[in-house]
PDB file of N, CA, C and O in Angstrom, chain B, residues numbered from 101:
ATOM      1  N   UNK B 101     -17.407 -14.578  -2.132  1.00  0.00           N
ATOM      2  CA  UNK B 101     -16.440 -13.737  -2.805  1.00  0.00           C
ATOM      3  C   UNK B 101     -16.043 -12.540  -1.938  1.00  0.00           C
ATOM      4  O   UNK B 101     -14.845 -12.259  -1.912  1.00  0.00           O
ATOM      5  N   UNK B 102     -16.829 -11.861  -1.283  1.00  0.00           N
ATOM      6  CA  UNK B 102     -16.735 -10.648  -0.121  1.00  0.00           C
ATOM      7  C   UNK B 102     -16.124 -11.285   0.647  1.00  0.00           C
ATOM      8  O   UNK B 102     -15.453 -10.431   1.227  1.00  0.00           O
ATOM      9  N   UNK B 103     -15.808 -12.522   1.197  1.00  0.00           N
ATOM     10  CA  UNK B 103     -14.951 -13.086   2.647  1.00  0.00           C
ATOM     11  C   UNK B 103     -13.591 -12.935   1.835  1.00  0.00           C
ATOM     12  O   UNK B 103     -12.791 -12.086   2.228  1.00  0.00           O
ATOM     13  N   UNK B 104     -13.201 -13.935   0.405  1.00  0.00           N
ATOM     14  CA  UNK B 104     -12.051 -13.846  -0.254  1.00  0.00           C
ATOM     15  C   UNK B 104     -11.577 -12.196  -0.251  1.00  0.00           C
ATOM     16  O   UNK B 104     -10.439 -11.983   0.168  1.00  0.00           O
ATOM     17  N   UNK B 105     -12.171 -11.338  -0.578  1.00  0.00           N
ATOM     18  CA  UNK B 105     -11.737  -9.546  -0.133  1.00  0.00           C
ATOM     19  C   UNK B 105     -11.161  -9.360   0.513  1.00  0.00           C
ATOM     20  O   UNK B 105     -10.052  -8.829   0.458  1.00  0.00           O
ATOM     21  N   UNK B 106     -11.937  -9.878   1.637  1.00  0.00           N
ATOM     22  CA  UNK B 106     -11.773  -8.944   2.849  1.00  0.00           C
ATOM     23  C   UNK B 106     -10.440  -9.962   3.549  1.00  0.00           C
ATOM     24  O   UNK B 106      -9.626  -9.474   4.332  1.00  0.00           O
ATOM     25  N   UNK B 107     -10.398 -11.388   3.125  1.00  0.00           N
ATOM     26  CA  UNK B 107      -9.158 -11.740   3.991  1.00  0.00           C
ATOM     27  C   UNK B 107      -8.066 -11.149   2.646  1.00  0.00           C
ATOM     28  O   UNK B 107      -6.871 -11.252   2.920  1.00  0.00           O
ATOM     29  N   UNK B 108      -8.242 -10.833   1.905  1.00  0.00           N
ATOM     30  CA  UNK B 108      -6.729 -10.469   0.797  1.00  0.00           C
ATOM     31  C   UNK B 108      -6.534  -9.102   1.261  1.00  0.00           C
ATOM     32  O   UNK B 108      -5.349  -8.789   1.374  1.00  0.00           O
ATOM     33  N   UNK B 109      -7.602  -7.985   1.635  1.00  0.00           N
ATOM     34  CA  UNK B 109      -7.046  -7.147   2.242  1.00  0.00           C
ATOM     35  C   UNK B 109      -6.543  -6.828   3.501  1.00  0.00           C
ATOM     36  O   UNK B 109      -5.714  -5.942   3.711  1.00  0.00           O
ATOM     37  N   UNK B 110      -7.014  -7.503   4.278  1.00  0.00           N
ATOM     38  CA  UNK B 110      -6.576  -7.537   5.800  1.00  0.00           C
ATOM     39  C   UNK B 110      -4.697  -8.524   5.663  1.00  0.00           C
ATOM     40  O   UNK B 110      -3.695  -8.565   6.377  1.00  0.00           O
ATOM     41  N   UNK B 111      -4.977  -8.943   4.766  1.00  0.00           N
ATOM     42  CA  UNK B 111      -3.563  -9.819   4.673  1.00  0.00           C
ATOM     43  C   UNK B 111      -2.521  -9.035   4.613  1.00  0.00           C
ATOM     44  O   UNK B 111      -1.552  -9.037   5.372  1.00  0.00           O
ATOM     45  N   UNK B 112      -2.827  -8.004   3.222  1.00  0.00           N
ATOM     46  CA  UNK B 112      -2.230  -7.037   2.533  1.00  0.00           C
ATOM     47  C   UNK B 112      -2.068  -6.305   3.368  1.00  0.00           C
ATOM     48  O   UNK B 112      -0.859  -6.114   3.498  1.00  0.00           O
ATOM     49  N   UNK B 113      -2.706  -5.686   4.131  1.00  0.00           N
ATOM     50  CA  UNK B 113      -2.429  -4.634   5.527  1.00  0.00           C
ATOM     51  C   UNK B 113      -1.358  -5.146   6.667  1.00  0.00           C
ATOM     52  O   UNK B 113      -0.400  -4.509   7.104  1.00  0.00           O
ATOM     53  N   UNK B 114      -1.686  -6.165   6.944  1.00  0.00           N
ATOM     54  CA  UNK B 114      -0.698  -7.044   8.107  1.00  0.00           C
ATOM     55  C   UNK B 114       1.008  -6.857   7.432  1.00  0.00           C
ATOM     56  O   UNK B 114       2.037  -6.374   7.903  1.00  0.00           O
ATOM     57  N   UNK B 115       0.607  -7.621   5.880  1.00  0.00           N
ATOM     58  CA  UNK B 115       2.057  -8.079   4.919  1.00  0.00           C
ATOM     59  C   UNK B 115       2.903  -6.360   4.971  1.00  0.00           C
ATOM     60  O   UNK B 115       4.130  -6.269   5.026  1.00  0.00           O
ATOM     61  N   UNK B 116       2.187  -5.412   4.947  1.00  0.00           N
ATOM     62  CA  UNK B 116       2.772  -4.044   4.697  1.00  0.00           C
ATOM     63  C   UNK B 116       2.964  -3.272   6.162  1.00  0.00           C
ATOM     64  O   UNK B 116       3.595  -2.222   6.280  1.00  0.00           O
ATOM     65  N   UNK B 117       2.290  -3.997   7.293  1.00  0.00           N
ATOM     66  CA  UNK B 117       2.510  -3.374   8.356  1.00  0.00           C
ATOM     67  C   UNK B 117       4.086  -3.930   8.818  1.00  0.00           C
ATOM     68  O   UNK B 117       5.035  -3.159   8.960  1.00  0.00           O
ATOM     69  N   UNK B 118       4.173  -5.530   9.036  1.00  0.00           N
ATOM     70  CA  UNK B 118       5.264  -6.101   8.694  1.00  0.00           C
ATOM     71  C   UNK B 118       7.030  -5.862   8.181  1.00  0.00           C
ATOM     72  O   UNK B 118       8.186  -6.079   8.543  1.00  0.00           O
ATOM     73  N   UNK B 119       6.174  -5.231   7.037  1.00  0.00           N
ATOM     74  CA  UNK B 119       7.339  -5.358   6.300  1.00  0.00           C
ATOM     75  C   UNK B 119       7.844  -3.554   6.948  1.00  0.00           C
ATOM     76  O   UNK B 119       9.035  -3.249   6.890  1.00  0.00           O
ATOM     77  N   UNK B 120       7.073  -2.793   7.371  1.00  0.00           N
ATOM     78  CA  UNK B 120       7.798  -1.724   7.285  1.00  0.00           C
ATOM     79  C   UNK B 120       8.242  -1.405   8.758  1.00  0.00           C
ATOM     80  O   UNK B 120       8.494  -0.274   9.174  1.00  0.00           O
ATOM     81  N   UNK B 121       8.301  -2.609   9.512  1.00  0.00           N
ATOM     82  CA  UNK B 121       9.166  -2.667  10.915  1.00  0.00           C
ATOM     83  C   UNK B 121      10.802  -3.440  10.756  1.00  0.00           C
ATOM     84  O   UNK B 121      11.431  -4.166  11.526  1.00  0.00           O
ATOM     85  N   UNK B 122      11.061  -2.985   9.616  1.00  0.00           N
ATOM     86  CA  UNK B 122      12.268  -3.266   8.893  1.00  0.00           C
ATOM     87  C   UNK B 122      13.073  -1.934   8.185  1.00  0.00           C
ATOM     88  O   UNK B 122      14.124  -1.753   7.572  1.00  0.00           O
ATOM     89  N   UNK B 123      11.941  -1.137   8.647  1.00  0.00           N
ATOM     90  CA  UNK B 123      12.300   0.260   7.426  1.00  0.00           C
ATOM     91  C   UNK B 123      13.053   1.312   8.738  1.00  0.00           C
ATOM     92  O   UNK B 123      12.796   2.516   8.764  1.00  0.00           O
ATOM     93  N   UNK B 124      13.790   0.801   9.556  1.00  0.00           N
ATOM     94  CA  UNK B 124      14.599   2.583  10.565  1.00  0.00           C
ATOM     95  C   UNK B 124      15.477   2.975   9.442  1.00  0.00           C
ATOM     96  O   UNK B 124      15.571   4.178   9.198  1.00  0.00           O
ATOM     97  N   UNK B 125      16.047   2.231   8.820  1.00  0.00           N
ATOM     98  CA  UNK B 125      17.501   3.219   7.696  1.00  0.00           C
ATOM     99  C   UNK B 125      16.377   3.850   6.799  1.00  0.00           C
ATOM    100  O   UNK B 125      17.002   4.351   5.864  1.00  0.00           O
ATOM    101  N   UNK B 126      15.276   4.041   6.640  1.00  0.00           N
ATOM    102  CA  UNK B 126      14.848   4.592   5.676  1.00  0.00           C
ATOM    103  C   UNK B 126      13.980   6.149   6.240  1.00  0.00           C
ATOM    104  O   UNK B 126      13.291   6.493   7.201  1.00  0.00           O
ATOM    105  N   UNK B 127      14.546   6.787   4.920  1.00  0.00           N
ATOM    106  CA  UNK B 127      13.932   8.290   5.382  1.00  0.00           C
ATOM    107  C   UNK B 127      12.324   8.703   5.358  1.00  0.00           C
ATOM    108  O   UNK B 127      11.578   8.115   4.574  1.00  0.00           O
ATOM    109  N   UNK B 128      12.007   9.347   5.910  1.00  0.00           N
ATOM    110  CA  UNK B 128      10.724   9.825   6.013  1.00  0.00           C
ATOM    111  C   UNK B 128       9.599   9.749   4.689  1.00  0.00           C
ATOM    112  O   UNK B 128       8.401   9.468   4.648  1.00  0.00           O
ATOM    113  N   UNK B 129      10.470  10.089   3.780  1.00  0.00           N
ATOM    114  CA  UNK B 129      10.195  10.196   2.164  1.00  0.00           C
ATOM    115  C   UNK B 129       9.835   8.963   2.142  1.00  0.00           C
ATOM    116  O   UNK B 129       8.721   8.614   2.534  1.00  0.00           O
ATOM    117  N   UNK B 130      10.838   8.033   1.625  1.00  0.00           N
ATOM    118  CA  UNK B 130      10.502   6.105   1.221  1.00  0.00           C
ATOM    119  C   UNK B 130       9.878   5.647   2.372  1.00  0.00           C
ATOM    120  O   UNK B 130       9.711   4.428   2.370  1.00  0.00           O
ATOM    121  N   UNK B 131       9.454   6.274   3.419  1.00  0.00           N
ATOM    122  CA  UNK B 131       8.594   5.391   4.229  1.00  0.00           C
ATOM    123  C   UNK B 131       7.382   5.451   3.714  1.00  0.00           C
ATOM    124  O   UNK B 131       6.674   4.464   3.513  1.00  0.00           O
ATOM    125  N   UNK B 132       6.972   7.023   3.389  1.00  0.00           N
ATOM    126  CA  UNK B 132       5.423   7.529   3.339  1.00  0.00           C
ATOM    127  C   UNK B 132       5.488   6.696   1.481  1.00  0.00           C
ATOM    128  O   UNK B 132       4.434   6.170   1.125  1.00  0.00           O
ATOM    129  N   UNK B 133       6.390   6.658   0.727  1.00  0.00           N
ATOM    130  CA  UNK B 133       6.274   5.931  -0.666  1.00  0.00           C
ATOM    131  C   UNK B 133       5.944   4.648  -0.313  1.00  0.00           C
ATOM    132  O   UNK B 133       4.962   4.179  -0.888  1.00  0.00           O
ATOM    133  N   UNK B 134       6.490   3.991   0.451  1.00  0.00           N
ATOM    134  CA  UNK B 134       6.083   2.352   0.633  1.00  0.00           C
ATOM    135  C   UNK B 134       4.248   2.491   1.648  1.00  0.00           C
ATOM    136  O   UNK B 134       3.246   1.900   1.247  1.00  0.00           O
ATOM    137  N   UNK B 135       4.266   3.140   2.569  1.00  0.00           N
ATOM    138  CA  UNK B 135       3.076   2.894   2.942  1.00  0.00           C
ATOM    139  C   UNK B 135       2.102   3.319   1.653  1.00  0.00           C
ATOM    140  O   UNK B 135       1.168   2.608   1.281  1.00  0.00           O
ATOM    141  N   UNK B 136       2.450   4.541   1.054  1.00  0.00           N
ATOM    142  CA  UNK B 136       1.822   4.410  -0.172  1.00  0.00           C
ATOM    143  C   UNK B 136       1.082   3.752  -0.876  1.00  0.00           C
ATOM    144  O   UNK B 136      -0.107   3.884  -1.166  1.00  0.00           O
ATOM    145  N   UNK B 137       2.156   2.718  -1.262  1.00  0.00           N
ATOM    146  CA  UNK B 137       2.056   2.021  -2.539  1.00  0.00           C
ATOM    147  C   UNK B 137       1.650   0.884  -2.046  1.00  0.00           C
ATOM    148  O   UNK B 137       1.318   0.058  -2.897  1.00  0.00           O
ATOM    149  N   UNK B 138       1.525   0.416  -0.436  1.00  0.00           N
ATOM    150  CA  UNK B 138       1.338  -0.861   0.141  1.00  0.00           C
ATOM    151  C   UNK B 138      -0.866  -0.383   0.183  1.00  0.00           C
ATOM    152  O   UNK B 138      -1.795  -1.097  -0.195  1.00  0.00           O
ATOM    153  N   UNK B 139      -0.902   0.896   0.734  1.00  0.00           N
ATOM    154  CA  UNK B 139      -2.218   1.479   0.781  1.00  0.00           C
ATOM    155  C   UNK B 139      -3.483   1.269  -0.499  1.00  0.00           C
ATOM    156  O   UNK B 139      -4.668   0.942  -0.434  1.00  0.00           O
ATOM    157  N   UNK B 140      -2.476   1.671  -1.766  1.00  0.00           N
ATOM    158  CA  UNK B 140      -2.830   2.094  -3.034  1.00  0.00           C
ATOM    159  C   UNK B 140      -3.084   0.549  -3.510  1.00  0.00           C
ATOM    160  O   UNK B 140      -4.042   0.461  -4.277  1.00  0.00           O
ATOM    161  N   UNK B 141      -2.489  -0.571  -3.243  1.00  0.00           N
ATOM    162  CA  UNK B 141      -2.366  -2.022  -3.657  1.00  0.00           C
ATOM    163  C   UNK B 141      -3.556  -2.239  -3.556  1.00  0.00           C
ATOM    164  O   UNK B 141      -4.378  -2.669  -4.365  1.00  0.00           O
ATOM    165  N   UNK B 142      -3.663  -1.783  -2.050  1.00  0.00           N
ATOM    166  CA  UNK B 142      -4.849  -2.759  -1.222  1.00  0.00           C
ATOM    167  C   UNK B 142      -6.156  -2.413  -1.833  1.00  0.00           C
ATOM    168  O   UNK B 142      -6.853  -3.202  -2.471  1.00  0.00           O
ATOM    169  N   UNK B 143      -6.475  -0.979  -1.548  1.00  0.00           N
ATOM    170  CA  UNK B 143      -7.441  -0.191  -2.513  1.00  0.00           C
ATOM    171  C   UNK B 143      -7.763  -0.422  -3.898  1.00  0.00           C
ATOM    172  O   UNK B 143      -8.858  -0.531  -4.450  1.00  0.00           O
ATOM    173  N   UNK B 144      -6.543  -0.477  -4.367  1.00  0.00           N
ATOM    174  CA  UNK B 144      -6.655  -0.813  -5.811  1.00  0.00           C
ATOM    175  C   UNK B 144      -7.296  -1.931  -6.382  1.00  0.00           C
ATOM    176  O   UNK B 144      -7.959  -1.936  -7.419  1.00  0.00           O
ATOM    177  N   UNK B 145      -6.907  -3.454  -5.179  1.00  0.00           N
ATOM    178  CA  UNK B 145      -7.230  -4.705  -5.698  1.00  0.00           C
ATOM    179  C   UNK B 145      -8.418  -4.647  -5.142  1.00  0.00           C
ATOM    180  O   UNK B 145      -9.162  -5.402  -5.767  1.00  0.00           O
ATOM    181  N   UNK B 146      -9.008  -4.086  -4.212  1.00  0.00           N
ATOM    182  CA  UNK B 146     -10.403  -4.096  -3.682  1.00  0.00           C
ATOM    183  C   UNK B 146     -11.223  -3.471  -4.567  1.00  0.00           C
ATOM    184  O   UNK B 146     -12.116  -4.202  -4.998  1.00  0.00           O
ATOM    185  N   UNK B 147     -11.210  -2.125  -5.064  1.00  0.00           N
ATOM    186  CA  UNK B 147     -11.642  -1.612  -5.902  1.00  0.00           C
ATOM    187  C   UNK B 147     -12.388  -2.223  -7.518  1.00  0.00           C
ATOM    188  O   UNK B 147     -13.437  -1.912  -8.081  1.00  0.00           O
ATOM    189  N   UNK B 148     -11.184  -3.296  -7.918  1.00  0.00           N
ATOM    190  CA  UNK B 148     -11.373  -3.692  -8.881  1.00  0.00           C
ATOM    191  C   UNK B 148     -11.263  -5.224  -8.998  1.00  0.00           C
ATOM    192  O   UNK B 148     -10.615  -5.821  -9.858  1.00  0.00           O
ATOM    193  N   UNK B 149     -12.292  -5.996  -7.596  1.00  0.00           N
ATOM    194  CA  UNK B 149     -12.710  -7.356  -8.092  1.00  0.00           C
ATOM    195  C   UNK B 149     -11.173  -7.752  -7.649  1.00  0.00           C
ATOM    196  O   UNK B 149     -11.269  -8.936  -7.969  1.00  0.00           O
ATOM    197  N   UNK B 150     -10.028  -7.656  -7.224  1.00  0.00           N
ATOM    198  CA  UNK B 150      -8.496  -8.428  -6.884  1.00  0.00           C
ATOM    199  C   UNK B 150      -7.900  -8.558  -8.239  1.00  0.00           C
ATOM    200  O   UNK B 150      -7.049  -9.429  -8.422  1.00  0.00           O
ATOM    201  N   UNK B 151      -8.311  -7.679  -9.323  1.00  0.00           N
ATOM    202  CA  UNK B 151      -7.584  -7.744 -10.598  1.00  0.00           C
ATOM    203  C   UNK B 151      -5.991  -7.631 -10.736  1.00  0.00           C
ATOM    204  O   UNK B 151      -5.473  -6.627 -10.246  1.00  0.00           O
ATOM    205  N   UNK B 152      -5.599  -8.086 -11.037  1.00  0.00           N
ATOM    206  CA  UNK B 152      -3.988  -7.937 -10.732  1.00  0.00           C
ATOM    207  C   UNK B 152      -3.486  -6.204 -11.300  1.00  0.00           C
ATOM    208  O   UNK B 152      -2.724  -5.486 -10.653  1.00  0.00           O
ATOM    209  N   UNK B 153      -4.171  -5.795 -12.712  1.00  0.00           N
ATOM    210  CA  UNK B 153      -3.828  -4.290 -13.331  1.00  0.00           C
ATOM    211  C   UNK B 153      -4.725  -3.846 -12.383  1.00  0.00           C
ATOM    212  O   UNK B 153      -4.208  -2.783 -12.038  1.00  0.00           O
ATOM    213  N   UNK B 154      -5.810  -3.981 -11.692  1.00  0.00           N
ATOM    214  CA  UNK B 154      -6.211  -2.789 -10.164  1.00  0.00           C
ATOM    215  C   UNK B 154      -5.136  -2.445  -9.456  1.00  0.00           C
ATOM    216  O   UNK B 154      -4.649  -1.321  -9.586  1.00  0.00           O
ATOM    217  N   UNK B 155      -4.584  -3.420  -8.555  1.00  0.00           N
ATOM    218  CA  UNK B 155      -3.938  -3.920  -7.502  1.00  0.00           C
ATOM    219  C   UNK B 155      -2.171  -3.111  -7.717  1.00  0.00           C
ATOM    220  O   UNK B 155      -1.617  -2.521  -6.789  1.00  0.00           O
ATOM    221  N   UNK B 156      -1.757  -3.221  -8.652  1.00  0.00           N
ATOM    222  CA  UNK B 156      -0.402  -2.744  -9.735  1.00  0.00           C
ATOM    223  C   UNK B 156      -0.700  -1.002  -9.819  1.00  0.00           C
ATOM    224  O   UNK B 156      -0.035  -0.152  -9.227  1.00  0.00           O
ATOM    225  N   UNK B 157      -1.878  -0.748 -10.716  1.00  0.00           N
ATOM    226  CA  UNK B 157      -2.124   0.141 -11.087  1.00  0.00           C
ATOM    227  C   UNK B 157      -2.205   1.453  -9.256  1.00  0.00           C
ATOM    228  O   UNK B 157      -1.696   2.557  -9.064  1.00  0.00           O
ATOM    229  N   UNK B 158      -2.960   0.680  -8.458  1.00  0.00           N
ATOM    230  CA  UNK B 158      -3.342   1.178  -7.443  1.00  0.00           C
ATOM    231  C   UNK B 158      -1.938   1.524  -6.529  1.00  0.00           C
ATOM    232  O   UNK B 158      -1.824   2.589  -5.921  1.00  0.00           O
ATOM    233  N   UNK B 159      -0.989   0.561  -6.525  1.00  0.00           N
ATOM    234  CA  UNK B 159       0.209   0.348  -6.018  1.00  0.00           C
ATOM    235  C   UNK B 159       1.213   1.602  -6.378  1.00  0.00           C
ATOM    236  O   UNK B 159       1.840   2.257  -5.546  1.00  0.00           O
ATOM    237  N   UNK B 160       1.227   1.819  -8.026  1.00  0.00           N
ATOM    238  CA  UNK B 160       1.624   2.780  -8.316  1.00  0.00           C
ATOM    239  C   UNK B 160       1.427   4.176  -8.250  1.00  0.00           C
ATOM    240  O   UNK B 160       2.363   4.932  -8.507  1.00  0.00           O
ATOM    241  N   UNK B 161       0.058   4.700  -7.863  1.00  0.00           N
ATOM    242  CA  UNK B 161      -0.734   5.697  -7.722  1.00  0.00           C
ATOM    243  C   UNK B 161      -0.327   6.008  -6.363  1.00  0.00           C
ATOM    244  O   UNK B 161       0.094   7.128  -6.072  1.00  0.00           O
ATOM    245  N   UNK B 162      -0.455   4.883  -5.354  1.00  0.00           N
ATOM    246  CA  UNK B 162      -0.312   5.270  -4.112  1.00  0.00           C
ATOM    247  C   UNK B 162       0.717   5.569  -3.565  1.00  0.00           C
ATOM    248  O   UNK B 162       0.733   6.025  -2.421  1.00  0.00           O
ATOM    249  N   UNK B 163       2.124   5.304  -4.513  1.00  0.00           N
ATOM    250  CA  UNK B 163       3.249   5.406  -3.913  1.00  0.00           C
ATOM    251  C   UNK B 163       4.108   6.471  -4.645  1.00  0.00           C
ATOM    252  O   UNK B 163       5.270   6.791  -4.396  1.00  0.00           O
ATOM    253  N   UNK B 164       3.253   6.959  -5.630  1.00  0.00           N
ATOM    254  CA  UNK B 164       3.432   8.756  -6.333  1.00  0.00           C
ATOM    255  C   UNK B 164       2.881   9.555  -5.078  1.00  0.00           C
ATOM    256  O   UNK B 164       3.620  10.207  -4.340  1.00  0.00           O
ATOM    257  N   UNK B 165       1.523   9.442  -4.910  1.00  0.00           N
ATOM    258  CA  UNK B 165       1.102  10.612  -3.781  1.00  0.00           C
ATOM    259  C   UNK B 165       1.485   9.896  -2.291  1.00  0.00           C
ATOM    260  O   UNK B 165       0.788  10.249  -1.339  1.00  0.00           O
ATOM    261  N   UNK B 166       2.330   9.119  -2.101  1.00  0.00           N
ATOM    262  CA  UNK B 166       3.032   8.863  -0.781  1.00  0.00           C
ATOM    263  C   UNK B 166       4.295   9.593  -0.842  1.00  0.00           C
ATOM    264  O   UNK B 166       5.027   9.934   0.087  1.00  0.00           O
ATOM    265  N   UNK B 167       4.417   9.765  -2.054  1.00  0.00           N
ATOM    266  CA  UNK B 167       6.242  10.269  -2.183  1.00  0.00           C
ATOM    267  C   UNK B 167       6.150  11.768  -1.954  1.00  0.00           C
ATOM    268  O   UNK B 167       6.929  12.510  -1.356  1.00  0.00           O
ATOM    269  N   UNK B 168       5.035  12.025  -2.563  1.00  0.00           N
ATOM    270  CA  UNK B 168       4.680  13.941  -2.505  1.00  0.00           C
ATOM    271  C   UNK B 168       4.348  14.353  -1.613  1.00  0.00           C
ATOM    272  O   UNK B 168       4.355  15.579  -1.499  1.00  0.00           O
ATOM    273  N   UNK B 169       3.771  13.301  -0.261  1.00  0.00           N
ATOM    274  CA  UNK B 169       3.408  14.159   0.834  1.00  0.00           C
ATOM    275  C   UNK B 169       4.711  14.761   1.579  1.00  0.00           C
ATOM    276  O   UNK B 169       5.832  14.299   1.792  1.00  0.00           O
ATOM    277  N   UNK B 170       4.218  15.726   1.818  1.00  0.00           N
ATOM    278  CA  UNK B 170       5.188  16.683   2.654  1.00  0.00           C
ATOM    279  C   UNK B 170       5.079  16.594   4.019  1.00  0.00           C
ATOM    280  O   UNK B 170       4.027  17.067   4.449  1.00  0.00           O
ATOM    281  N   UNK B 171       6.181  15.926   5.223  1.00  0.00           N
ATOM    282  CA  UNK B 171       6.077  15.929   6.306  1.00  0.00           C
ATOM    283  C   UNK B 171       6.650  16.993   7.394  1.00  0.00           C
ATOM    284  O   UNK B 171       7.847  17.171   7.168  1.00  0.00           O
ATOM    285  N   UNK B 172       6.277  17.613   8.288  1.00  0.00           N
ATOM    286  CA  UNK B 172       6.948  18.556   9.076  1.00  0.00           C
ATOM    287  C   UNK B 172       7.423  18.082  10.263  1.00  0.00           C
ATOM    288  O   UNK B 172       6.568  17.362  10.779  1.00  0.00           O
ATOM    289  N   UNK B 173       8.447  18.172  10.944  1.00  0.00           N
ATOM    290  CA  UNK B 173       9.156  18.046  12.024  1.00  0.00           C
ATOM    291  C   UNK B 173       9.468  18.826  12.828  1.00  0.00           C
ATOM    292  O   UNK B 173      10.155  18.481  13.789  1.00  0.00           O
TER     293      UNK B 173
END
């Protein structure tokens, strides 16, 4: 069950690293929201056994305090 984890999170990391070499039109803001919520997934479903309401729940959490971080330039 720990191997099934650990490849759903390493997947989840790759699937979100991926996807956000697609993101130049996007601003600083929706970047740090999607790494967020891609972060918060992963955590979330690890956290709680790959429960789908972890994984959701975690997704959403992470991509509130991805949206609030404040970046300087």
């Amino acid at each position: 069950m720990k191997a099934i984890k650990h490849i759903i999170a390493t997947a989840s990391i790759a699937t979100v690293a991926f996807g956000l070499t697609g993101c130049a039109g996007m601003s600083q803001n929706d970047k740090n929201t999607a790494v967020g919520a891609g972060a918060g997934a992963v955590i979330g479903g690890v956290l709680t056994g790959g429960s789908a309401v972890g994984t959701v729940g975690g997704a959403a959490v992470g991509g509130v305090i991805g949206n609030q971080v404040k970046t300087t330039h």
